[in-house]
Every structure is written in C-alpha cells, then in structure tokens.
N, C-alpha and C positions, 0 to 999 in steps of 0.2 A: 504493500500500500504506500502511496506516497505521503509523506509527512504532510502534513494541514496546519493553518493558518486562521487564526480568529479574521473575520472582516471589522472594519472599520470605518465608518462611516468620516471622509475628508473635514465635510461642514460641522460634524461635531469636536466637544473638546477631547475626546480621547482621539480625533483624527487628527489634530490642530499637534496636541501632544504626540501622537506619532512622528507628524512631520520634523518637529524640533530634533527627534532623536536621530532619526532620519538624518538631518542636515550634522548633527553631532559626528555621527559616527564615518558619515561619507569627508567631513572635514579633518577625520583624525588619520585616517588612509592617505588623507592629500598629503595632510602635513610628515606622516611619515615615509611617504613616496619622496618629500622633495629633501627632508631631512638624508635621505639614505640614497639619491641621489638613482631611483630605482629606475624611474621612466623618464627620458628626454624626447625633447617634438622630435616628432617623425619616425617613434619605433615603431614597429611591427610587433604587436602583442600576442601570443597566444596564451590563452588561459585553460590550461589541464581541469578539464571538468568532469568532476567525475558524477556530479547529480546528487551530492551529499551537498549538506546546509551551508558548509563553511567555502565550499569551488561557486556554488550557488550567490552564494553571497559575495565574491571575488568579482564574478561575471557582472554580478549587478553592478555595484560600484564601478568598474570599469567602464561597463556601456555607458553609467550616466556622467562620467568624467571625460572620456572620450575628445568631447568636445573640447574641454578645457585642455586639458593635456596632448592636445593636436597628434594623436595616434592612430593608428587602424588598429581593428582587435577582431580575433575569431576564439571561436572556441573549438578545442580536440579534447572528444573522448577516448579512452582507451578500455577496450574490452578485454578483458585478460579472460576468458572462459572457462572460466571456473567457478562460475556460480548459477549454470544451466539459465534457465527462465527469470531469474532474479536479475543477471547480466544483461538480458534483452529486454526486461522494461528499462532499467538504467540507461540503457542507449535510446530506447524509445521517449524516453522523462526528457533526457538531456536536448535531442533532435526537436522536440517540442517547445521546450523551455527558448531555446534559439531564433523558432522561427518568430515567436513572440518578440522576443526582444531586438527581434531584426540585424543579427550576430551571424554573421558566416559559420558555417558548424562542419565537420566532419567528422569521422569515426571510425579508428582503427580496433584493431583485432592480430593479438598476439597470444604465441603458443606458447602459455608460461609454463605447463607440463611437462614436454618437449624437452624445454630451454634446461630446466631443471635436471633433467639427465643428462644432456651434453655438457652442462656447465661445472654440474657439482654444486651449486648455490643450493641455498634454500628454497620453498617457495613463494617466500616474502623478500627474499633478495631480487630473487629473479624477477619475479613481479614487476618490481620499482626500476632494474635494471632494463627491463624492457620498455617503461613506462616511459622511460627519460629520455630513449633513443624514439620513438615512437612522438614524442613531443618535440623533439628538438631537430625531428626529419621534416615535423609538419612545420615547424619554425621557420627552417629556413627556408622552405618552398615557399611561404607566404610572405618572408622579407622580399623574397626574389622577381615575385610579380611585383611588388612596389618598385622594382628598380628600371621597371620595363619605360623605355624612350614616352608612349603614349600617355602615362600617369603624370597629369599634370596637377592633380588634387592636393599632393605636399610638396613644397619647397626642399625640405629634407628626406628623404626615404630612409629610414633608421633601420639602424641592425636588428635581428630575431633577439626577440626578450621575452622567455618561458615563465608564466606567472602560475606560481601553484600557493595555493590555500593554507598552508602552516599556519596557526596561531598561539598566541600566548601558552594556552594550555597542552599545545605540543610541544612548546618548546620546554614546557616543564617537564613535562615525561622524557626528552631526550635529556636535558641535562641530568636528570634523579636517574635515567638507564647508562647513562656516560661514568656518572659517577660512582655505579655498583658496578662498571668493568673494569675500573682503575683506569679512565682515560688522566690525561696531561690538561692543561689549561689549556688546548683546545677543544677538544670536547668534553668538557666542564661550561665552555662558552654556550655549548648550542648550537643550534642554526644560525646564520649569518642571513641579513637581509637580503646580501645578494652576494652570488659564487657564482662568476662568471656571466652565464647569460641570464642564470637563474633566480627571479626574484620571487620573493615573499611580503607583498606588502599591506597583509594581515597580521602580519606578525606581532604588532601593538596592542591586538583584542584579544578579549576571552570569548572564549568558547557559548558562554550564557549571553553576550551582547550580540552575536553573532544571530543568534535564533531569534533574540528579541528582535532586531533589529529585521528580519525575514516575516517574524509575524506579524509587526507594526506593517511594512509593504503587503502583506495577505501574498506572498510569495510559498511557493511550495518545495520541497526535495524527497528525497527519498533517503532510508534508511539501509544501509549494508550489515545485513544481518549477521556478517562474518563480526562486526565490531565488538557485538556483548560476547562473544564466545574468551574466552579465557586461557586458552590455550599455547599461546603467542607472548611472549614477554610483555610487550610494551601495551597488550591489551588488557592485563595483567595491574598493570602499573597504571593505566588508565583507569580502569572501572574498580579496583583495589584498592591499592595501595595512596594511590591521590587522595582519594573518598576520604580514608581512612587517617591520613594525616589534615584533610583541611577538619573533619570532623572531632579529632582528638586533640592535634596539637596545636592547629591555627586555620581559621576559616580561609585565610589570604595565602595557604603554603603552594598553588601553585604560580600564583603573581608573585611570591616572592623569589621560588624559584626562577622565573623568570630575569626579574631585577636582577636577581646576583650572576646571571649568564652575560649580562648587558655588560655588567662592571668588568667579570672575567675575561670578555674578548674584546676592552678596553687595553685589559692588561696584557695581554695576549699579542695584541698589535704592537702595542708598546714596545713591547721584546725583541719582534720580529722585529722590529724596524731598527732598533738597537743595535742588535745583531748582526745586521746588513750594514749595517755602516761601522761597524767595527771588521767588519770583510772587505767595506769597500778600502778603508786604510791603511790594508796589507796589500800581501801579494797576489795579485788576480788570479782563479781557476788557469790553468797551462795543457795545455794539450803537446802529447811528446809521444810521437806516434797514433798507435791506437789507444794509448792510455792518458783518463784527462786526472790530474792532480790540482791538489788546493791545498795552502799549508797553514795551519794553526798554530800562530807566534806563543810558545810556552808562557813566557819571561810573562806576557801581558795578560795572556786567561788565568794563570793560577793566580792572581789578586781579585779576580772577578769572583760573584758568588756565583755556586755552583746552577743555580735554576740559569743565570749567565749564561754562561759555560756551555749548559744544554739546548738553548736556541741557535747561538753559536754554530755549534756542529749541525743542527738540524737546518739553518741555514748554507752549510757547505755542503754539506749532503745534496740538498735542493740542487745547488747550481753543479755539482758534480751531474746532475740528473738521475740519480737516485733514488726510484719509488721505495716509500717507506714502509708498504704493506704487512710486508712478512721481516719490519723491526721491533722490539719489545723494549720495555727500559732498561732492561739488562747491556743491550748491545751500546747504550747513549753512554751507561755508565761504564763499559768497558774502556772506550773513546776518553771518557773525562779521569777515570783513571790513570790512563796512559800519558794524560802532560803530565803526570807527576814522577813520571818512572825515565830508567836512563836513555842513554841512546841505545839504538839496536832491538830496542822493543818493537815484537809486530804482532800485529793480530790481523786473522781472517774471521771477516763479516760477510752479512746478508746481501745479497746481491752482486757479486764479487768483488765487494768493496774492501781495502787493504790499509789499515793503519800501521805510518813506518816512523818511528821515532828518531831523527835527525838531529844535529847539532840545532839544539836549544826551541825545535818546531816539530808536531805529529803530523804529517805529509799523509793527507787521506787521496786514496786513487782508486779508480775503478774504470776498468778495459769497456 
C-alpha cells in the first residue's frame, strides 16, 4: 500500500500552517545546498528515487527549487529485483509520482543476485554497488544531452550531480555503525555532503520532519517492507538500538549523533589538509622506473603527535596511489613505528607497498 497523507485544506489555518513549514523546510535544503556548495546553475540533477518518503521528498524540493537554482533534474529508479510485486509497484508509484510532477523519469533494473555470486559482496553491498553505477550511467547520459549545440535553455550546461536522500537520522546510524567497527575519524565523521558527484542535500533533516513535511503537501510514498525486518545490521540499529537510546538515555541521541559527525569531519579535514602541506614541504612522490616513492622526513614526524603522524602516511599513501581497502590500523602503526627504528628497517605491506628506512627518512614505495 502506499503511505497516505492527511488533506489539508490551503484557505484554512492548519493549511496556512502547513505552508509556513513548507517554506521552513524547503529554505533549510536551500541554505544547506549553498552552505555545502552542493548544486551550481547549470547542473544536470539526477535524483535516485526510490518511492520511499525521504527520495520523495528530495524530488519534491528539487522540482520546486529548480527554478531558482537554474538546473535541469530527472529522476532514476532502480529496480534491484528482489522484492517480486512489491519492486513493481515501486516502479509503478515512482513513474507516477513523475509524470505529476512533470520530472523526466526512467527506470533501470539490475541483477543484484547475479552480481552477488560473481562479486563475493553481500546482498546489500551489491545492491548499493549496482545502484550507484546505474545512477551515475543515467547521470551522465542526461549531463550529455545538455551539452548538445541545439540546447539553448542554459547558458551553463553543468556536470552530472547524483542526488540521493540520506538524512540526519542516517547519518546517525552510520556514525553509531562506524563507531562499533572501530572506524578512524573518518568514519566516525559520517556521510559527507558531497563525494565527488554525489550529493546529499537532506542531510540537515530528520527523518520525522521529513514525513511531516510530505503530509502537510498530502504527498504520498511507499513503504519497503524489507526496512522493519531486523536482520541487517544497520536495520538493527535503526529500529533498535536508536529507539532505544533516544528512549533511555536522550530523546535528541540521534541529532546529537549527528552534530558530533559534523564536528569530526571538521577535524578530519583539518588533518588532511595539514598533512598535505607538510608533504607539500618535503620531497615530492618520484617515480624511478616502475617504482613511485615518497619519503617521510624522520627528524620532523617524530615531534609530531602520533594521530599527526597517521594522516601523514595516509596522505603518502594517497599520492603513492594506494587503495586502502585491504589496510587495518595495524599496518599505519607498523609505518609510525618505523620513524623510530634505525636505518635498514623494512617492512612488506598491503598492496605491494614497501617501507625502507634511510639515512634519517622511511622511503614508502610501491611498483
């Protein structure tokens, strides 16, 4: 069934009050669209919609900003099939919802079963893995007809910029699930506004103003029955463990979570940037054959504190081009151990990465 919506009559005062909130919440998306620097005139929007209240409510805002924010926007569903006839009204809700809103709409369909045996992923990895390449195929097809000679409607034709529905109360649950895996201060931070093409710019709401804000419009979605099943960590920590701390220890503990993600990838940035310009005023990455090297001035990191230290190497790593996938903290502290030990020390790392201890610098390299 699809979710439902109290009516509201415009010329009364609970319509009058609708409106206010209305204009509240569509001006707190603005402002944190231009605080975070999400959307500039002339992108190419797509909005990953999945027919659930919070993509719904993405789509709306968008359409009615549109205007303001001088952009074209479509929306793509993605069908992962895996939920039989509950999958195909979601497509059917969504194709609906579009032609109302007078939104360009398509709608793919991936074999997330499949993907799942050839990949090794989970079924929630894979999912989201397919989801994201399935969004960001239909992105850039629809930056690309904006670039076409005939399209005289913007001055700017802007790059594909993927907009998906995270908000406040996800990003609680990802920080409180970051922080039971023993992630670092970056995922302790959370979701970032924007990663690359990809933006979030619900990110500032909860989950409850979200709904309100759909029933005051008498706007409708539908429910993914997968969400109350409990089976799934983070669905686990949503319908549990959240509950259960705003109810026992603080009504506000998933906004606070929040808050303190906002502060952490404050400090986070902080680092990195730190860290990059303590690399910039050494000796630059070197390429010496097939092997690129980057050296770590001893004399200067061992005064540093050691969380230092650790951004440091995670920035030489970076520019060495080194995916960090399969590194643990074991391997950062093997690296921060080593400015302290003599020359001739070496250690073999993840990815064929090779720390060699030199006259007074740890010379990281990888073939």
């Amino acid at each position: 069934m699809y979710g439902s919506a109290v009516r509201q009559g415009q010329g009364t005062p609970a319509g009058r009050a609708a409106d206010n909130n209305m204009d509240k919440l569509q001006n707190q998306v603005l402002k944190f669209i231009r605080e975070n620097d999400l959307i500039r005139r002339g992108n190419a929007v797509t909005v990953g919609l999945s027919g659930g209240a919070d993509s719904v409510c993405l789509l709306l805002v968008l359409k009615d900003l549109r205007q303001l924010l001088k952009i074209r926007l479509q929306a793509v569903h993605v069908n992962h099939q895996l939920r039989g006839d509950e999958a195909v009204r979601d497509e059917a809700f969504c194709r609906e919802l579009c032609s109302r809103f007078g939104v360009p709409f398509s709608a793919v369909s991936v074999n997330v079963r499949a993907f799942v045996g050839s990949s090794g992923m989970t079924e929630e990895e894979a999912a989201r893995t397919l989801r994201y390449e399935a969004l960001q195929k239909a992105a850039a097809a629809f930056a690309a007809e904006m670039q076409e000679p005939d399209r005289q409607d913007l001055k700017t034709p802007g790059r594909a910029v993927v907009a998906v529905a995270h908000h406040a109360d996800d990003q609680a649950e990802t920080i409180l699930l970051n922080l039971l895996r023993g992630s670092g201060l970056k995922g302790l931070g959370g979701m970032r506004p924007k990663r690359d093409n990809i933006i979030r710019p619900l990110l500032g709401l909860s989950r409850s103003s979200i709904r309100d804000y759909l029933a005051e419009r008498n706007i409708s979605f539908v429910e993914d029955s997968t969400n109350f099943e409990n089976d799934h960590t983070r669905n686990r920590i949503r319908n549990v463990i959240l509950p259960e701390m705003e109810q026992s220890v603080n009504d506000r503990a998933a906004e606070h979570l929040a808050a303190a993600g906002a502060v952490i990838l404050e400090a986070d940035d902080y680092l990195a940037a730190e860290a990059a310009a303590f690399l910039e005023a050494g000796d630059p990455a070197e390429q010496q054959g097939d092997v690129r090297r980057i050296s770590l001035r001893q004399t200067l990191l061992k005064e540093k504190a050691q969380i230092f230290r650790r951004y440091v190497i995670i920035e030489a790593l970076r520019r060495l081009g080194v995916p960090l996938k399969d590194w643990g903290r074991q391997h950062f502290s093997e690296i921060d151990a080593a400015l302290f030990k003599p020359k001739g020390t070496h250690l073999d790392l993840p990815g064929g990465v090779c720390a060699d201890n030199q006259y007074r610098e740890t010379v990281l390299s990888k073939k």
